[in-house]
Structure formats: C-alpha cells, structure tokens
C-alpha positions as CSV (number, residue, x, y, z in Angstrom):
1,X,-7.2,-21.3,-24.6
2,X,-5.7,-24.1,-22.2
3,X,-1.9,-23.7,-23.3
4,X,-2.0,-19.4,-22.5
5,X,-4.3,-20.4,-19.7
6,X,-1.4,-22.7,-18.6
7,X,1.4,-20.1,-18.6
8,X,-0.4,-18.1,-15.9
9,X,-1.2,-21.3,-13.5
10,X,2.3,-22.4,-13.5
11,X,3.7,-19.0,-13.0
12,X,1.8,-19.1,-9.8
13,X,2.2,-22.6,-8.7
14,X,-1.5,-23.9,-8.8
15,X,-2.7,-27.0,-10.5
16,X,-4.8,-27.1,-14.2
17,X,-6.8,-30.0,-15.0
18,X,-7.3,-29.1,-18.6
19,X,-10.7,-31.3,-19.6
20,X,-10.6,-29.8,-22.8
21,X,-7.8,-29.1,-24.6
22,X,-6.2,-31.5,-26.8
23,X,-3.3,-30.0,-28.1
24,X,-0.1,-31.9,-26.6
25,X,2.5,-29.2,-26.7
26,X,1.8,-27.7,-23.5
27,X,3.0,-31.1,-21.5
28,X,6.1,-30.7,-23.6
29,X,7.3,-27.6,-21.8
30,X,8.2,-28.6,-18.5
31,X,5.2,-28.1,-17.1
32,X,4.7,-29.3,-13.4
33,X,1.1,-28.6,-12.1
34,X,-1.0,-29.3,-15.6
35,X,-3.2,-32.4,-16.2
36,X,-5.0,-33.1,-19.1
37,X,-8.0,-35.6,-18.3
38,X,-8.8,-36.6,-21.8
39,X,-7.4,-38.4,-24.3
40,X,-4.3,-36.2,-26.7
41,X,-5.3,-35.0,-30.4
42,X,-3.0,-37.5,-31.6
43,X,-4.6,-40.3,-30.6
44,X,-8.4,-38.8,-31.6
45,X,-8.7,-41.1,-34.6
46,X,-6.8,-44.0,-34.0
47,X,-9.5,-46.1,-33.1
48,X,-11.2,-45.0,-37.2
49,X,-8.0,-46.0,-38.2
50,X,-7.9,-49.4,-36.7
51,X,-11.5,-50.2,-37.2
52,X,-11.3,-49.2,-40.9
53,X,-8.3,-51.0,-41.9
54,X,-10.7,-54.4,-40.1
55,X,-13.2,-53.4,-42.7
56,X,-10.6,-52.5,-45.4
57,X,-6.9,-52.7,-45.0
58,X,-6.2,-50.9,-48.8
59,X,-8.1,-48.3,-47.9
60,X,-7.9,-44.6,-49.8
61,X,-8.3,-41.9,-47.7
62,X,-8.5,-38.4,-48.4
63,X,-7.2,-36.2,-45.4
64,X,-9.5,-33.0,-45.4
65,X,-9.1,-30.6,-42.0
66,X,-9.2,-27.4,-40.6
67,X,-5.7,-25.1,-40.7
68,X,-5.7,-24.9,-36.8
69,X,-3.7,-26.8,-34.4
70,X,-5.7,-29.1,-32.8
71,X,-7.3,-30.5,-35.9
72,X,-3.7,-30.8,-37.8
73,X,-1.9,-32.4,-35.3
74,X,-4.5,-35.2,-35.0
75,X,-4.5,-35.8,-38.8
76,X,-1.1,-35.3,-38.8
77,X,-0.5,-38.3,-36.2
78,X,-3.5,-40.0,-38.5
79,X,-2.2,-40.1,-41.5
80,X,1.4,-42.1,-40.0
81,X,-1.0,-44.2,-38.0
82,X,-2.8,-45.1,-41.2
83,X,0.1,-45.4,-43.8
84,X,1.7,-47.7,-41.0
85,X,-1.3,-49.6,-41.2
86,X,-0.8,-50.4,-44.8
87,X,-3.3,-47.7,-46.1
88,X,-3.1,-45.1,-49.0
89,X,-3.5,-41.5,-47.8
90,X,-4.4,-40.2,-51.0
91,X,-5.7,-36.6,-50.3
92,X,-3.6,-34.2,-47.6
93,X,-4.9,-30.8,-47.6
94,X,-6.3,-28.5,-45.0
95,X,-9.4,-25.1,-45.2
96,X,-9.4,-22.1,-43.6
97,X,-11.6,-22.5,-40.6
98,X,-13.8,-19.9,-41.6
99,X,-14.5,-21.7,-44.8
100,X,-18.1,-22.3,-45.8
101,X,-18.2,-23.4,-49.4
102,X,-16.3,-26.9,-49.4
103,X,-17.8,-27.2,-53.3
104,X,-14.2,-26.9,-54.8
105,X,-12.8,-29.2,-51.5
106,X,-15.7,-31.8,-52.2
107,X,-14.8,-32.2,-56.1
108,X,-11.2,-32.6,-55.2
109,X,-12.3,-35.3,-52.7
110,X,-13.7,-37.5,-55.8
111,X,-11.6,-36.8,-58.0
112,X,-8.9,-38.7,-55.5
113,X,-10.3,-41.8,-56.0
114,X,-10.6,-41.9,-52.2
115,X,-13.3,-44.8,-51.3
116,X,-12.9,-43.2,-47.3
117,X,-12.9,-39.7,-45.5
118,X,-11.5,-38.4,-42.6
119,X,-11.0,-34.7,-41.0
120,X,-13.0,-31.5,-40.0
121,X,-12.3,-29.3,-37.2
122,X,-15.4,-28.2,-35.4
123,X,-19.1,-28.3,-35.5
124,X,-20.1,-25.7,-38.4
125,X,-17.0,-26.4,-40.9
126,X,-17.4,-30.4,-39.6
127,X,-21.5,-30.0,-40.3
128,X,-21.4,-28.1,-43.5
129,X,-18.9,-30.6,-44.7
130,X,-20.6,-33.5,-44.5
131,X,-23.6,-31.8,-46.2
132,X,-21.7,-30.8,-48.9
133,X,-20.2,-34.2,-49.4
134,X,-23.9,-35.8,-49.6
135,X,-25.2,-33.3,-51.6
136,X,-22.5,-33.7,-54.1
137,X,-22.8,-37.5,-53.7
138,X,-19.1,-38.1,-53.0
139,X,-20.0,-42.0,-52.7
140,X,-17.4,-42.2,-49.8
141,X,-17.7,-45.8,-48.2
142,X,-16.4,-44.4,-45.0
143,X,-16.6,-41.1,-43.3
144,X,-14.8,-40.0,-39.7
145,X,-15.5,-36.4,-39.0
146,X,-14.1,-34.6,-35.6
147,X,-16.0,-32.7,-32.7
148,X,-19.6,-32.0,-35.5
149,X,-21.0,-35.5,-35.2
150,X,-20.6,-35.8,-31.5
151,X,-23.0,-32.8,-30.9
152,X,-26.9,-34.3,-31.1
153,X,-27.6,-31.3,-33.2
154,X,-25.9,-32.9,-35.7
155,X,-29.0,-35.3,-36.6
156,X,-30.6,-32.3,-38.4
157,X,-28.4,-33.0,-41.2
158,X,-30.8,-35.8,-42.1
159,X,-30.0,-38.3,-44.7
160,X,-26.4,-36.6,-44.9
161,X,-25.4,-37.6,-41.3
162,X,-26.7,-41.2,-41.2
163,X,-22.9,-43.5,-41.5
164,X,-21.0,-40.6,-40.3
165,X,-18.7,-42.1,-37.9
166,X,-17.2,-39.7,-35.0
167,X,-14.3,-40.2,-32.0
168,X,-15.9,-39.4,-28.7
169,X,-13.5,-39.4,-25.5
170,X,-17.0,-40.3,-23.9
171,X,-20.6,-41.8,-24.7
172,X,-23.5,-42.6,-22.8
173,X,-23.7,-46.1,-24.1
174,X,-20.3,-46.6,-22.4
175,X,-20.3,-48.5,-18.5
176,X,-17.3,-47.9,-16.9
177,X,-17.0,-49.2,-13.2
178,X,-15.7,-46.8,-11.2
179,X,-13.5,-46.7,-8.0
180,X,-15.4,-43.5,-6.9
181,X,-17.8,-41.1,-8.2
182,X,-21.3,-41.6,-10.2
183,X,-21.9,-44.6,-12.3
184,X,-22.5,-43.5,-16.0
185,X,-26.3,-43.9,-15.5
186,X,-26.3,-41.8,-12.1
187,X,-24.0,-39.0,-14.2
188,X,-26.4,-38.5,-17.2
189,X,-29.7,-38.7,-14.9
190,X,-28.1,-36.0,-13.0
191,X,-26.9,-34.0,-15.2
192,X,-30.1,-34.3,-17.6
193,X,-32.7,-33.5,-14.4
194,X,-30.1,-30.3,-13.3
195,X,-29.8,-28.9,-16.9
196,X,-32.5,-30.9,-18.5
197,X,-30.0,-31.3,-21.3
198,X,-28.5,-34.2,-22.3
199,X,-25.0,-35.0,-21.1
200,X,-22.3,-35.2,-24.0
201,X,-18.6,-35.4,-23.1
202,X,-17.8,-32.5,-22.7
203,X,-19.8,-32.4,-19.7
204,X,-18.4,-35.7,-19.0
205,X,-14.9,-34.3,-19.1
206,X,-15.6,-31.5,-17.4
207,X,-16.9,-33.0,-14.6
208,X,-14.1,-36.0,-14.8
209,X,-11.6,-33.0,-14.1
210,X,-13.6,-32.1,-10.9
211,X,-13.9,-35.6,-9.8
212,X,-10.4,-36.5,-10.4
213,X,-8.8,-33.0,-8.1
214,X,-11.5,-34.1,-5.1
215,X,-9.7,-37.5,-5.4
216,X,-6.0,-36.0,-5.3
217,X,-7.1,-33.7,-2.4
218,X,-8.4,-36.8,-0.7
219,X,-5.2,-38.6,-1.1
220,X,-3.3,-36.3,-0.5
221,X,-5.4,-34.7,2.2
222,X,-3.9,-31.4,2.2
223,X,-5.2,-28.5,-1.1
224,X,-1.4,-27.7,-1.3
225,X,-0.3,-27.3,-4.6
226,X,2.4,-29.5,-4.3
227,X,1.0,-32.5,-2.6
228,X,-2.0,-32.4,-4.8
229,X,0.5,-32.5,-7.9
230,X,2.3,-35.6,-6.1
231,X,-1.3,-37.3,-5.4
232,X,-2.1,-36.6,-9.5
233,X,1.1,-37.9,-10.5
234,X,0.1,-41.1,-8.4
235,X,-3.3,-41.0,-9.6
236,X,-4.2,-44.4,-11.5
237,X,-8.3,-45.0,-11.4
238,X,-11.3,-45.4,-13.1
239,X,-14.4,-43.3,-13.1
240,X,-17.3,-43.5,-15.2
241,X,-15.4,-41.8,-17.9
242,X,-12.7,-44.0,-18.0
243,X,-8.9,-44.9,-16.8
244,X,-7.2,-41.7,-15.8
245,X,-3.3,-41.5,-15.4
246,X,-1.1,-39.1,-16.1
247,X,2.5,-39.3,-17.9
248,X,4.7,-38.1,-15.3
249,X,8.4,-37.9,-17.0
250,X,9.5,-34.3,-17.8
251,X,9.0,-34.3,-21.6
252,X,5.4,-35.1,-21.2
253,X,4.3,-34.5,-17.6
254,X,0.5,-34.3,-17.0
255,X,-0.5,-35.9,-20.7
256,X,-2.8,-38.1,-20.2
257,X,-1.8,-41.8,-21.0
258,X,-4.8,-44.2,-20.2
259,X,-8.2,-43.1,-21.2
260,X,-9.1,-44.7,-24.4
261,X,-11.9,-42.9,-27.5
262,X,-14.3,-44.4,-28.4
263,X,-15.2,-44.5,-32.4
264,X,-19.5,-43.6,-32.5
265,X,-21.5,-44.0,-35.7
266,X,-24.8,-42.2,-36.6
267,X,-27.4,-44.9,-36.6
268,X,-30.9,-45.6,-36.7
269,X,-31.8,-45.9,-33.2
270,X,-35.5,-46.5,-32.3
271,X,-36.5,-45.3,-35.8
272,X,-34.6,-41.9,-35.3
273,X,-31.1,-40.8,-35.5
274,X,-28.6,-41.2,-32.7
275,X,-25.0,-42.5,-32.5
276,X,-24.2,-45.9,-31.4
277,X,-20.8,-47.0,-30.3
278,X,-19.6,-49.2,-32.8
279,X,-15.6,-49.4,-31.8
280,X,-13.3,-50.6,-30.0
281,X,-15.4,-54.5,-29.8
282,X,-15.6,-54.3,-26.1
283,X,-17.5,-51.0,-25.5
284,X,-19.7,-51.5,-28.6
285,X,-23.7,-50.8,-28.4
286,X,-24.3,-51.6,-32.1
287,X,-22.3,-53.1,-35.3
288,X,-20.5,-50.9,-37.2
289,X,-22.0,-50.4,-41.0
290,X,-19.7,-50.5,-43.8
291,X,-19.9,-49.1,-46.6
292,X,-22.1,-46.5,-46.4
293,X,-25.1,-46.4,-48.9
294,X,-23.8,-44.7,-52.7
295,X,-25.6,-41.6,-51.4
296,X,-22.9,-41.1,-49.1
C-alpha cells in the first residue's frame, strides 16, 4: 500500500511519512518527499539474530515465511545476517499467505534438525504457525515469529505462545527521553483513556509520523513541501519512540537509518502472559529464556 501510495505523493510534490511500511524499495527510486519513520524489513530480525547467536552461536535455523515481499526481504537480509554470524540456516522455504495447514511445513521443520525458528508474515499465518508447531511438539529451542506475537491477542494461544520471541519497532516497557513530544508513559495513558485500548506500535508509529511532520513544520516554519522535506532531511531527534533520522543520499533518500527494534519475548508477567523486552541489554524489562521448554 505505501510504495503505490507513494507514486501519487511524489507526482504531486507533497511529503509521505510512511509509519508503516517496511518494504525498502520505494527509497530506492529517487524519491524526494517520502520518509519512512520506522525501522526497514531488513533489519526486523537482526536484533534475534544477535541475541541468539549470545545464547548459541552454532545455531540451526530453519527459515519458514510468507511468499510476500515484506516478509522475504527481511528473511532474506536474515538469513546473510545469520550465516555471517557463523550460524547454519538449515531450512529456506516460503507458504502461500493464505496457507492455513502448516502440518506438512511443521514436519519439514523437524525433520531439519533445526534446534531454532524464525519467520511468519502476519498475525493469522504467524498465529496458526506457532500453534501448529506446539501442537506437533517441534521441540524448537528458539522461536522469532514477525508481526503475530506483537499483537496482545496473541496470548490466547496459551501454552503455545509462552518463549515465542517477536521484533517490535516499539514497546511500552521501552523509556526513551524525548526532545519533544509525550514521554512513553504520557503516550500509552493517552492513548489507552482516548481509545481505551492498549497502545501497540503501530499506534506508536503512527503517531511518531505525526509528531515528527509537526517538528519539520516547526523548523522549518513554513507547510511548503519543499522546506518541510529540507527540515526532514535535517531532522536528527529522539521521541518516545526512538532516534529518527533519515538517509538522505539519492539511492536511499527518506529510509530511515536510526531507530533501533527491539527483540520482545512472551513471558509470564504477574502470573499471566505478556511480552517482556528481553534484547538489546540496554532496553531490557526481563531476561531472555533459552531454550524454550521440550513442549516448544
């Protein structure tokens, strides 16, 4: 949706700040008024790659993912990130999204001698997955599944979604300090007592995007396209979500360069599930567990 969405702002001249699409192609065209606030698909599970290879560095992975673009060019980029690291991917293979019998997948997946797991898509191939895996008691010692696990609907999965590590761009547990804007607190009390929801990062991205245009019409103190596309191009800060810059050489104008994941795990937390942040070390709000129980 962002990269046709993208096409029509540029062929007018107004400015995109894209705060959810992940797919780095479209700041590979030439692109001069598109900004992508969060961090690029191929950098979504590089903090599971680093944070397994600490647990084990001759790791097995099998590489299971939807056949749609954002989801193979971040286990594309994953799987060189993790053979560089001195890993084994032993498993490539992608589904059709639609897919919702991973039986034949799952067997596969043991069979490969893989002793960790990474991939999905979205939330109900991502979901049913890791079902499916428990249920056929794939004994994986690690699991990293995209987008599913970061949704809180994703504790009905019980027993199955307990270990199950996801990347977030954004968590609650996470304190940025910002240079303007909410504090993460004053974001998710607001955004819980307007929509009495609460906040995940999508809204945190979404609302990042808003935040960071107000700031470039500030600075630049004009809502002309051009001067608001210099002021971005300058723009080098931190909100509650995180460092925000943008790349601003022609190849890759408007990807963003500084905001960081962060790796969350599905926890106990005060005797029920939730996800902790469990990666990088400094943003941590609980240890990460490895291996998973045998179940897993």
């Amino acid at each position: 949706m962002s990269a046709p969405a993208a096409v029509v702002s540029e062929q007018y001249g107004k400015i995109m700040v894209v705060s959810g699409g992940a797919e780095e192609k479209p700041y590979q065209l030439g692109n001069k008024n598109l900004f992508m606030v969060i961090t690029s698909a191929s950098h979504y599970l590089s903090g599971a790659v680093e944070a397994l290879k600490s647990k084990n560095p001759h790791a097995k992975i099998a590489m299971v993912y939807s056949d749609d673009p954002f989801s193979k060019t971040v286990l594309t980029a994953t799987k060189q990130q993790a053979e560089a690291a001195g890993m084994q991917v032993v498993m490539d293979e992608s589904y059709a999204p639609s897919t919702t019998d991973f039986g034949p997948i799952v067997n596969k997946i043991i069979s490969s001698n893989a002793d960790a797991f990474m991939g999905g898509g979205h939330y109900s191939d991502g979901a049913t997955l890791a079902r499916q895996m428990y249920d056929q008691k794939a004994n994986m010692k690690w699991v990293s599944i995209l987008v599913a696990p970061g949704d809180d609907k994703f504790a009905e999965l019980g027993a199955a979604a307990m270990g199950v590590t996801v990347p977030s761009q954004w968590e609650v547990q996470v304190s940025y300090k910002p240079q303007f804007g909410p504090t993460t607190a004053e974001f998710a009390k607001a955004f819980q007592d307007k929509y009495n929801v609460k906040a995940d990062y999508h809204a945190a991205s979404g609302y990042t995007s808003g935040a960071v245009l107000q700031h470039a019409i500030e600075q630049a103190n004009s809502i002309e396209p051009d001067k608001v596309a210099a002021a971005l191009n300058a723009t080098d800060v931190t909100t509650f979500f995180g460092h925000i810059k943008f790349a601003t050489d022609p190849g890759h104008h408007g990807l963003q360069i500084a905001h960081e994941m962060v790796l969350a795990q599905w926890q106990k937390v005060n005797g029920k599930p939730g996800r902790q942040v469990v990666w990088p070390d400094a943003a941590k709000s609980a240890d990460l567990i490895y291996p998973l129980s045998a179940s897993q």
